[in-house]
FIFIDO-225203 format. One record per residue: x, y, z of N, C-alpha, C in turn; residue in three letters. Coordinates in steps of 0.001 Angstrom, whole numbers, plus 500000, padded with zeros to 6 digits. Each point is the difference from the previous one (the first is absolute). Example, Ala and Ser with C-alpha at 12.3 -4.5 7.8 and 13.67 -1.06 7.14 Angstrom:
# FIFIDO-225203
513190494310507800499110501190500000500900501200500000ALA/499650501050499280500820501190500060499230501090500730SER/
# end
This chain:
# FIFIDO-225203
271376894850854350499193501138500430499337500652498790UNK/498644500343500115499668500450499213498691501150500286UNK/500424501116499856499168501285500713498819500110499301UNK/499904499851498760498443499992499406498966499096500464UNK/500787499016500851498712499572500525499676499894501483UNK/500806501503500346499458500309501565499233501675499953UNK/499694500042501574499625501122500075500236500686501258UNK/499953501364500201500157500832501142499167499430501170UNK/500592499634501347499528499493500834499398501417500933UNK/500678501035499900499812501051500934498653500742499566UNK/499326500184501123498873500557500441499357501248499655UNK/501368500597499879499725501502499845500783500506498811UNK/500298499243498970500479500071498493498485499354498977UNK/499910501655498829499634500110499535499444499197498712UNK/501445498473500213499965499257499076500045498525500448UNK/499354500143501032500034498880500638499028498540499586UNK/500295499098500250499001498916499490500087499919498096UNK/500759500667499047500042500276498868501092498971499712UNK/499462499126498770500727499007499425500755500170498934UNK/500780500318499266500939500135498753499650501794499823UNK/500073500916501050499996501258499870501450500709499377UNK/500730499069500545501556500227499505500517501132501090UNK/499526499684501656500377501225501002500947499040500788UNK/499916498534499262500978499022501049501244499464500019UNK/501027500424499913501311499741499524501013498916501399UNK/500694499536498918500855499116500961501027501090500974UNK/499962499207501364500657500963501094500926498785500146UNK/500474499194500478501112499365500222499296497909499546UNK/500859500045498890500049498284500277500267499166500438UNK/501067500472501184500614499084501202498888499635500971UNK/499199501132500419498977500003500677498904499787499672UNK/499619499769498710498682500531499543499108500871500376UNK/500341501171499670499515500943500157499508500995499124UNK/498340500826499939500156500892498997499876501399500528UNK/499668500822498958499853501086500536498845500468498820UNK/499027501120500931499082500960499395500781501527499278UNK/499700500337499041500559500709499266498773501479500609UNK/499187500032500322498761500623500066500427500649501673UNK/500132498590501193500133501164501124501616499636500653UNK/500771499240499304501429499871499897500076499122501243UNK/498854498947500321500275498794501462500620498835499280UNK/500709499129500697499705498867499423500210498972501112UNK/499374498304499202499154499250500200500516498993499744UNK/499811498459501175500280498633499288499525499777499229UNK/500836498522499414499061499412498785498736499170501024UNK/499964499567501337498849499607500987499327500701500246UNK/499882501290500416499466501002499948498675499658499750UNK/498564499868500966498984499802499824499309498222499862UNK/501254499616500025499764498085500098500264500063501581UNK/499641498578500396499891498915501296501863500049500166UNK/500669499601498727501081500367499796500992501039500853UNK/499551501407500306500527501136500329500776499872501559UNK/501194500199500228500246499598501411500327498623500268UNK/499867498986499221499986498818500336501411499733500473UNK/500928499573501104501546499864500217500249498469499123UNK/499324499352500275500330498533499847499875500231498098UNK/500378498459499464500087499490498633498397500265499607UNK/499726500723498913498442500271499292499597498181500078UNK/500884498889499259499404498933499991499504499113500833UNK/500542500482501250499728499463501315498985500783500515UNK/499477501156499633499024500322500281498974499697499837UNK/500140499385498437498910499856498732499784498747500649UNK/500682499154500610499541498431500212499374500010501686UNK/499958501087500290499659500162501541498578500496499968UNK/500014500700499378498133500530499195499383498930499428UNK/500611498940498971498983499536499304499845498736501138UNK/501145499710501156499514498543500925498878501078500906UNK/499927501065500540499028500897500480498834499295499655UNK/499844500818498328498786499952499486499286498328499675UNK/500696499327500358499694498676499868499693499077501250UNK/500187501164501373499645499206500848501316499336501147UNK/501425500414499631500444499438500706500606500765500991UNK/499451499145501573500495500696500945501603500891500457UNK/499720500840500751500802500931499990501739499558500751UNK/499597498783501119500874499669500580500607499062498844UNK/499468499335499495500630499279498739501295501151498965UNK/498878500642499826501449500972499116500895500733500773UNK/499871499693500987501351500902501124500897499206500218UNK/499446498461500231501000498794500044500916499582498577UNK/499188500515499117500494499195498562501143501237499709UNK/499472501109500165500846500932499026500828500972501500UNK/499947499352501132500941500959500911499753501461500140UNK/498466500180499671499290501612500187499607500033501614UNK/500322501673499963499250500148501496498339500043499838UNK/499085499667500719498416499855500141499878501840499408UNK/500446500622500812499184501558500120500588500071497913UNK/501116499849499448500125499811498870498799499498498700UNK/499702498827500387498939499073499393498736500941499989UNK/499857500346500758498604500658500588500227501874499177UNK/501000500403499942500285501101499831499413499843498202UNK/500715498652499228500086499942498924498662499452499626UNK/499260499904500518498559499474499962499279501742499539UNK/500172500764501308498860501484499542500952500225499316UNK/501151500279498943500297500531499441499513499381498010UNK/500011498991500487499403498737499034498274500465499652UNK/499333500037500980498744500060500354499452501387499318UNK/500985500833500543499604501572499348500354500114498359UNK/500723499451499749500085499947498525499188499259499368UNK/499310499026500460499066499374499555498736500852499640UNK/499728500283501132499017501033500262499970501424499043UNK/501561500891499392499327500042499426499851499702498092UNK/500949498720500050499918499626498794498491499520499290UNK/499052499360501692498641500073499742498685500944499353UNK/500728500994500773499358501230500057499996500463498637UNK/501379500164499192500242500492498394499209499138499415UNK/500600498213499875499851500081498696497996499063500438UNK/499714499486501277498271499681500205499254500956499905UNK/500543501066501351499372501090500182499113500389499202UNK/501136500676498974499321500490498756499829499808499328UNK/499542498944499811499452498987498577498587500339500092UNK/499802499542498887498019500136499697499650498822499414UNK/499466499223501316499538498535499290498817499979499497UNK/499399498740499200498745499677500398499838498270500651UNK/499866500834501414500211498702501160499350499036499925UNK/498661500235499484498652498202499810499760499444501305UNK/500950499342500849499317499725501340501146500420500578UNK/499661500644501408501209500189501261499412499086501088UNK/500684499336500818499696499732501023501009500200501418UNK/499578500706500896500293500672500799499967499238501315UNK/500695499696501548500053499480501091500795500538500738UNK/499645499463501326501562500858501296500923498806500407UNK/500459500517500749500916498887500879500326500372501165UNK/499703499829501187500088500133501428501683499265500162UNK/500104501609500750502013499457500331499902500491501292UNK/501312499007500601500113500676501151501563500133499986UNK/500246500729500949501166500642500051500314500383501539UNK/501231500587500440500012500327501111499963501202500176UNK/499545500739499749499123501317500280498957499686500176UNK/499079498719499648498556500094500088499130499589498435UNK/499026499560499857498947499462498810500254501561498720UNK/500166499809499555500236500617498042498739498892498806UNK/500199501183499008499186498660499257500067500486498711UNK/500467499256499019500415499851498750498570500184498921UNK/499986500944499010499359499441498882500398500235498971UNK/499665498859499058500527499743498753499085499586499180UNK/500286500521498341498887499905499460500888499411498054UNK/499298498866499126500731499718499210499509500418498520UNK/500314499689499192499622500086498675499475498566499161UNK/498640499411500126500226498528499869500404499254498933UNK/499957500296498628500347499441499034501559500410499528UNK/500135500864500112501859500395499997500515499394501645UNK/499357499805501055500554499776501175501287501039500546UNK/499230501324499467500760500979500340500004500699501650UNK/500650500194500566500012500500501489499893501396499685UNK/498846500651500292499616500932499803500245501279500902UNK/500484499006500968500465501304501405499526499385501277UNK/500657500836501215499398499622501039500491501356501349UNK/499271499538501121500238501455501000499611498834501145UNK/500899500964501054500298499277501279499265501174501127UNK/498981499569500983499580501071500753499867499451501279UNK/500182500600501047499610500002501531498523498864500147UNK/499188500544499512498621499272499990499409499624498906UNK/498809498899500459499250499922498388498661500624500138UNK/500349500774499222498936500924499750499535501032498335UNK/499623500877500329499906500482498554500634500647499834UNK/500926500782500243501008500629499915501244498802499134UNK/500038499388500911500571498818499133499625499326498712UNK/498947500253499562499058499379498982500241500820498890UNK/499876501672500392500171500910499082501001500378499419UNK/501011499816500809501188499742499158500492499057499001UNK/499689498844500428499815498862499243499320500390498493UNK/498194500398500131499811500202499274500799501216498962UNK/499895501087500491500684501125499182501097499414499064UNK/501167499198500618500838498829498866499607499725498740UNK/498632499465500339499665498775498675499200501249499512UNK/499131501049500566499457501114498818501000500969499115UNK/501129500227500365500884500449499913500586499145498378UNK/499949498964500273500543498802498673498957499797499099UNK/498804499773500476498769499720499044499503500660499250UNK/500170499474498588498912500945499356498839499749499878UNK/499156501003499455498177499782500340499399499276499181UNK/500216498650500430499455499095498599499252498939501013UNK/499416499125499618499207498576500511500665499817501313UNK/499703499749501202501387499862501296498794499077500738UNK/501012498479500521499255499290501073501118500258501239UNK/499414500355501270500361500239501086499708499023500803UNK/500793498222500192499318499373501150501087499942501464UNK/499270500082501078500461500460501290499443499107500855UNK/500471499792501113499478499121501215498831500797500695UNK/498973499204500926498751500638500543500283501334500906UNK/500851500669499919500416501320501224499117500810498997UNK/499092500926500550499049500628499752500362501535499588UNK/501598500616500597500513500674499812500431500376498163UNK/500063498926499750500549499756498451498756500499499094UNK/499298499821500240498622500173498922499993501886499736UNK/499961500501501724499895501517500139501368500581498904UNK/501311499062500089500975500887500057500202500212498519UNK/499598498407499295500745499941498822498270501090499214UNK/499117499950500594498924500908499064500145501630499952UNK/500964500443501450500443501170499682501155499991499200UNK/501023499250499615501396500314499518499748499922498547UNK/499066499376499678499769500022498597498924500958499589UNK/500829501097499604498603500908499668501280501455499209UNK/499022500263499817500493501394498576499625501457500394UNK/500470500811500054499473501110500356499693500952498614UNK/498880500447500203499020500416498391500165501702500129UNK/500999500366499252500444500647499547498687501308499551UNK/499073500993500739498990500838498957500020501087500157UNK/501405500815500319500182500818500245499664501196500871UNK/498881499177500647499693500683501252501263500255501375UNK/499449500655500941500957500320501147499752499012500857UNK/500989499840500512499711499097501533500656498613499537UNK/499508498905500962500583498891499576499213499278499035UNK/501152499294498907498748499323498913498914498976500350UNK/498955499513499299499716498760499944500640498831499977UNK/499719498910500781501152498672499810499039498739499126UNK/500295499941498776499141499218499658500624498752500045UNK/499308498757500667500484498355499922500417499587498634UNK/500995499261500062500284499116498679499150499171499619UNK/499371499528498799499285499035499403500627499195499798UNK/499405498429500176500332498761499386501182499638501651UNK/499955500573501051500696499058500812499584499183500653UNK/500171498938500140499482499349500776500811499198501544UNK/498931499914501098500637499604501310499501498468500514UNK/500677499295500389500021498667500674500393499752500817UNK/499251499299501429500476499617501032500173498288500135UNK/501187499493500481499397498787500565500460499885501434UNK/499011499762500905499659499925501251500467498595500691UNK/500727499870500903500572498691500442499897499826501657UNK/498475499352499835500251499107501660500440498823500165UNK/500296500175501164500498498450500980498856499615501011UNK/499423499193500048498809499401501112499995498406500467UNK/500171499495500855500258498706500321500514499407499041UNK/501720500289499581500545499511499443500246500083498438UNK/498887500743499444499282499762498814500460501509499855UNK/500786500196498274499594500975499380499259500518499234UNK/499198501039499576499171500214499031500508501311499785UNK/499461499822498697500806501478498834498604500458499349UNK/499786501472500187498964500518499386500439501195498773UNK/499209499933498845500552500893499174499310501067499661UNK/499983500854500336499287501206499752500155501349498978UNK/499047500101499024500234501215499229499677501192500606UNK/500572500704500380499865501226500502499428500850498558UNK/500933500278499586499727500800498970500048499543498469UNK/499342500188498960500106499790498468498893499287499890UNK/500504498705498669498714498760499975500873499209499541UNK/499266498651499836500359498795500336500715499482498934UNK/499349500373498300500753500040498745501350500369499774UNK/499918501450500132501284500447500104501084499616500892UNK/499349499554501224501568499608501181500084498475499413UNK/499183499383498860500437498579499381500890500141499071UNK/500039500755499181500892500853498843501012500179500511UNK/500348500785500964501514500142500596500358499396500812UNK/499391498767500835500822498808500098500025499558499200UNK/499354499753498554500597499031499153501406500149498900UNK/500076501450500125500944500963499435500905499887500737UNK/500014499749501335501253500680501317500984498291500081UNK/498727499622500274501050498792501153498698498443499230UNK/499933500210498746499338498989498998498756499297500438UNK/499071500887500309498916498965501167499962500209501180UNK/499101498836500890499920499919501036499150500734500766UNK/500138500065501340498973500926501140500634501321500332UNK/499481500992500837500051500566500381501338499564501538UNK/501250500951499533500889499117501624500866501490500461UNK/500893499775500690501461500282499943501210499318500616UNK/499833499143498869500930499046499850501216500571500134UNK/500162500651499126501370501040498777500337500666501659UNK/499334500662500697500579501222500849500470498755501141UNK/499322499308500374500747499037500380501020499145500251UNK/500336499857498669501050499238499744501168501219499893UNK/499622500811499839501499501105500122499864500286501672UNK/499301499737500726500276500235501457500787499224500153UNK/499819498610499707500538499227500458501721499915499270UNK/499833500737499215501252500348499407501424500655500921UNK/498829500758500179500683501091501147500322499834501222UNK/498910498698500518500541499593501225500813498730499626UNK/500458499487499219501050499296499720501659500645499951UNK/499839501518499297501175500455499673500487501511501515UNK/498963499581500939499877501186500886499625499093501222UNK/501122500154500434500163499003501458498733500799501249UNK/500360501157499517498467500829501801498717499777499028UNK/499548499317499064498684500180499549499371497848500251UNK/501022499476500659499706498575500085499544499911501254UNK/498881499634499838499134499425501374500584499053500729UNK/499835500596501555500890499585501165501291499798500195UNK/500752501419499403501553499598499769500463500996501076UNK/501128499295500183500534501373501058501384500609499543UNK/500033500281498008500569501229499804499063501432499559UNK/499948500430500873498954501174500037500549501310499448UNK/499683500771499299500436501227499643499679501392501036UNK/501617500218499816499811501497501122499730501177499786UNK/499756500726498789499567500848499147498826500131499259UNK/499267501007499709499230499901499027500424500347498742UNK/500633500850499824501375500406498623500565498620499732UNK/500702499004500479500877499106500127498683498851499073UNK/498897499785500590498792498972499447500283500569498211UNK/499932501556500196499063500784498761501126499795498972UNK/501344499987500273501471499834498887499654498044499901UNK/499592499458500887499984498417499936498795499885498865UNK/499442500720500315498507499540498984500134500829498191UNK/501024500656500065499992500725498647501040499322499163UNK/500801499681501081501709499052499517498991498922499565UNK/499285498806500423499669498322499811498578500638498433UNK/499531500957500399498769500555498803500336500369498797UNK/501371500844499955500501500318498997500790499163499644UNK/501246498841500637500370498694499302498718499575499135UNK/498860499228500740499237499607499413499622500269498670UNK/499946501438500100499148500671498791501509499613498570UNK/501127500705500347500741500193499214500881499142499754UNK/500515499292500683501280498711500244499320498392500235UNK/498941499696499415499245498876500779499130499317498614UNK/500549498898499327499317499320498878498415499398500989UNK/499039499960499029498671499750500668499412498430498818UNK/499912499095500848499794498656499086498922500360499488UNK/498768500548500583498687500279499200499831501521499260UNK/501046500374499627500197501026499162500738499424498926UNK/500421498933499461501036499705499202498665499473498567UNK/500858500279498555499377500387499128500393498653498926UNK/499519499711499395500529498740498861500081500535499166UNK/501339499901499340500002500188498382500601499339499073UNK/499099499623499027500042498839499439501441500341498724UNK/501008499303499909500780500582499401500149498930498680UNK/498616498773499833500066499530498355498605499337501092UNK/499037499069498594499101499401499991500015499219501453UNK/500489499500500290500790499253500979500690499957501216UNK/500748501324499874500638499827501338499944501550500167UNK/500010500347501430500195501556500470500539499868501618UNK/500251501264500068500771500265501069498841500713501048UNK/500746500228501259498981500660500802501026501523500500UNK/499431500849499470500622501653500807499655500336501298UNK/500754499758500832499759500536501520499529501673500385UNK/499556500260500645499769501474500112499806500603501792UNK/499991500593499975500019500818501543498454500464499490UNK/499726500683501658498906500994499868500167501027499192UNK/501059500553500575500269501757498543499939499605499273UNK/500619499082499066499928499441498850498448499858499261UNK/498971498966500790498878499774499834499113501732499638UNK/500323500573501064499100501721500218500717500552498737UNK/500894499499499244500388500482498701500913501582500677UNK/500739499903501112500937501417500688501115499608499704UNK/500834499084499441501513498945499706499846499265499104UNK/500979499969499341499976498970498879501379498879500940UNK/500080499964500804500896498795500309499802500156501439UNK/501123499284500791499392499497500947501895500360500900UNK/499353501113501014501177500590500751500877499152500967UNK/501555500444499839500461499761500998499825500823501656UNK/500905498974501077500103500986500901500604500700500085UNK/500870500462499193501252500868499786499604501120499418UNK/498643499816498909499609500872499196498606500483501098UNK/499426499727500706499053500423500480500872501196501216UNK/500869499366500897501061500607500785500548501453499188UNK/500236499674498575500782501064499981499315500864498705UNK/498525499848500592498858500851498494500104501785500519UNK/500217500789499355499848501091500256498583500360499948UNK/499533501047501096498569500967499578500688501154500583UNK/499249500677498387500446501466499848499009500658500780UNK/500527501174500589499267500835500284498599500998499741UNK/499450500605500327498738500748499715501172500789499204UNK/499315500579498942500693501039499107500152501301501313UNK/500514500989499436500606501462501233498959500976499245UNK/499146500557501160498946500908500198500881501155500852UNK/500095500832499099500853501605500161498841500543501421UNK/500406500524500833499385500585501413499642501408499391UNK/498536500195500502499085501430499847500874500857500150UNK/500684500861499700500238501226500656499065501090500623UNK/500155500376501188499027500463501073500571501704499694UNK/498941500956500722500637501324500167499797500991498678UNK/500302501032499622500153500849498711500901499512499200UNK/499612500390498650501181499904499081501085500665499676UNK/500665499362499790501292500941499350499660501531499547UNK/500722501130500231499498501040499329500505499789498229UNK/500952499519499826500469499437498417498678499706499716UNK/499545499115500060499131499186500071498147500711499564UNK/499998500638500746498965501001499682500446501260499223UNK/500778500477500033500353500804499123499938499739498299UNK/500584498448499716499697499598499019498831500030499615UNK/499036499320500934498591500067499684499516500779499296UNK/500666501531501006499145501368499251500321500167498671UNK/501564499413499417500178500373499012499471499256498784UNK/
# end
């Protein structure tokens, strides 16, 4: 046990979310337990992990998440390991939410410079009725940049999506390519924009970002025959050659990349496989499935076309494997599931409440004096 490297879990302590404050002292080592010196609660050492509550063995947990996140069905791990179903499923959103928000800390708030995103949906069905997935990647790190689950496809759905990747991006050179939905052009030209600061009243100016650029490619089917059209929406033709040749070494205009992580997803996510009849009964239940298999990916998942050569004499070298975090330069190594399961995020620092009403007469009295 070691208290300097925890922090106050409680809400309404002053010292909460604070790392080596020295307010955290050992409360019992039988239990692992600490305690706050500040509002005198105390706290597991799980406390804020997937971890917290768990009855069963942590390691049996840890191997029940990572066959999850890999795709393997649910009746399978009930047979292998003698779990009840509502169990499996329980340990899934609890899995899912920690994912979510281990995403949130350490993607969230990062400040990339992204070079190309490419963005797509995925039509699910479920037994409640049609949902629809979008997800959007990072192409040269093959970073999973986020994703949101909504009732319909629409822009509402889009804007969330977008807000994600503006949220991560910084304002530098950006290729945006997207499939022909017409929705995308409107959404991603409002989300990228700045509000111009001139000290006037009212609401500011929103001025557009420079240097982004937008790409569609358009995909019919007609007697049999596909044809693929590529369209610049927005930028010019130089520059969107530059950052494919920078992103993904060459080539055309695609989305390949967003692609191939769908198909990722419907490999490791049994309700996202066309014509299956394990269907998801939740929309929460999809949204912990899609953050659990996104965040493996990102953090627990060697990537063959991310791996690096280094030459270790004239002659011979080795090859360094790397994850996405790794690549986006957010990790220098490459996580377990044990360590993703049991990552702490600290809290918003503690914002003291207005006091409402008159002041103290102390209080003003001093004043006068």
């Amino acid at each position: 046990m070691n208290p300097q490297q925890q922090f106050c879990p409680n809400m309404a302590c002053p010292e909460r979310g604070k790392v080596g404050n020295g307010n955290i002292v050992s409360h019992s080592r039988k239990e692992q337990r600490y305690k706050c010196k500040s509002c005198g609660k105390t706290f597991s050492e799980t406390k804020g992990t997937a971890l917290y509550g768990i009855k069963k063995d942590s390691d049996l947990f840890v191997q029940v998440v990572t066959l999850l996140a890999f795709g393997c069905p649910t009746q399978a791990i009930v047979h292998a390991f003698g779990l009840d179903e509502r169990t499996v499923q329980s340990w899934q959103r609890k899995a899912g939410g920690q994912c979510q928000q281990v995403h949130e800390q350490v993607i969230g708030q990062a400040q990339l410079d992204l070079q190309q995103v490419q963005a797509d949906e995925i039509k699910v069905r479920t037994q409640m009725g049609i949902v629809w997935m979008a997800l959007a990647i990072m192409v040269h790190t093959r970073l999973w940049l986020g994703g949101v689950v909504g009732p319909r496809r629409d822009k509402a759905l889009l804007q969330q999506l977008a807000d994600q990747i503006r949220a991560i991006a910084l304002c530098r050179t950006l290729l945006l390519a997207v499939d022909g939905w017409r929705a995308y052009v409107d959404v991603l030209r409002k989300a990228f924009r700045t509000p111009l600061q001139d000290g006037r009243l009212g609401r500011p100016r929103l001025i557009a970002w420079a240097d982004v650029h937008i790409v569609q490619v358009v995909k019919q089917r007609s007697a049999g025959q596909l044809t693929m059209e590529r369209r610049i929406v927005q930028g010019c033709a130089a520059a969107i050659t530059a950052l494919l040749s920078q992103t993904q070494g060459g080539g055309v205009i695609n989305t390949a990349y967003i692609e191939r992580l769908n198909a990722t997803f419907r490999q490791r996510m049994g309700c996202l496989t066309r014509r299956t009849r394990h269907l998801a009964r939740q929309q929460p239940t999809l949204q912990a499935g899609m953050y659990l298999v996104g965040t493996v990916y990102n953090f627990c998942t060697y990537h063959h076309s991310l791996r690096l050569k280094l030459w270790l004499t004239a002659r011979t070298y080795c090859w360094v494997h790397r994850t996405p975090i790794m690549a986006a330069g957010l990790s220098d190594h490459c996580w377990s599931v044990h360590e993703l399961m049991t990552f702490k995020v600290a809290p918003a620092p503690y914002v003291a409440p207005k006091r409402r009403g008159r002041k103290p007469k102390s209080v003003s009295q001093e004043a006068l004096v």
